[in-house]
C-alpha positions in Angstrom: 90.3 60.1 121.8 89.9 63.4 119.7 92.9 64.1 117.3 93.8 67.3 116.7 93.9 68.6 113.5 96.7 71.2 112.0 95.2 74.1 110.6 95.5 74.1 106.6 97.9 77.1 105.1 97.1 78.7 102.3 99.8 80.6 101.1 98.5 81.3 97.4 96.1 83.8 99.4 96.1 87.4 97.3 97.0 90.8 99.4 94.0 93.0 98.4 96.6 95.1 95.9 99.9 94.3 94.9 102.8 95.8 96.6 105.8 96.9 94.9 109.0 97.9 96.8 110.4 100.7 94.9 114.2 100.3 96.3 114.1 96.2 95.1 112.5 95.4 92.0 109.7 93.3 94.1 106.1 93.0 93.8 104.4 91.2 96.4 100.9 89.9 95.3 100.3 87.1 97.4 100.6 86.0 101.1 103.5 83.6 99.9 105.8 86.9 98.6 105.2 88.6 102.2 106.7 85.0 103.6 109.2 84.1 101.0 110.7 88.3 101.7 110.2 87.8 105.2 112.1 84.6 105.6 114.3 84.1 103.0 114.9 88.1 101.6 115.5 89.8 104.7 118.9 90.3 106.3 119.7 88.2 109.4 119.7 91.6 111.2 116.1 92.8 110.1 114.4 89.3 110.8 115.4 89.8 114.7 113.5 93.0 115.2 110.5 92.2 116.4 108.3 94.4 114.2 109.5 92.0 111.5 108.3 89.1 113.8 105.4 90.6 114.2 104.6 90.4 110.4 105.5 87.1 110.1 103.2 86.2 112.4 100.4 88.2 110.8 101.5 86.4 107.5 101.2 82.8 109.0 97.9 83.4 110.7 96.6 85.2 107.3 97.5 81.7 105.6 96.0 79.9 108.0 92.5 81.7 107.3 92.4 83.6 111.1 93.2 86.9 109.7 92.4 88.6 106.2 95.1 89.5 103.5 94.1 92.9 104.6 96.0 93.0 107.6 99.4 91.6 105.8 99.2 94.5 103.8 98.8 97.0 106.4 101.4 95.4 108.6 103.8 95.0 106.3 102.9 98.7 104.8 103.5 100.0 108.5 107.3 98.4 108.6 108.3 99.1 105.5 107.4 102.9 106.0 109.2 102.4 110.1 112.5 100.8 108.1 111.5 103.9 105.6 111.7 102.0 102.8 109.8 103.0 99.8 106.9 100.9 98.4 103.6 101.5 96.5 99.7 99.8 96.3 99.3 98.8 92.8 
């Protein structure tokens, strides 16, 4: 019988540059911030919309090694401009 084995996360994974959200005093350096913002940060009404979904699940398959940090920072540079909040590349 073949066990299947749960992908390890690694959250402590770096974006490529720091992001700093200019209307909260937040930087966001590794994949763990984009989570932590994502699920804990967010209002209820901004963690329905499915482009925040979206970059959730980005941010899980990141961790998980199927996708590079690069695309958590794209994705969550594309929503954050959409929800026109401000936010900078360090």
């Amino acid at each position: 019988m073949r066990k299947s084995v749960k992908p390890v996360s690694n959250w402590r994974r770096p974006l490529p540059r720091p992001i700093v959200l200019s209307d909260v005093p937040l930087t966001l350096s590794t994949i763990a911030d984009v989570r932590d913002l994502v699920h804990k940060r967010l209002p209820a009404a901004y963690k329905q919309k499915q482009v925040w979904q979206r970059v959730a699940v980005i941010t899980t398959a990141a961790a998980r090694g199927q996708l590079p940090a690069e695309e958590v920072s794209v994705a969550l540079r594309m929503v954050l401009a959409i929800e026109g909040l401000q936010c900078r590349v360090d």
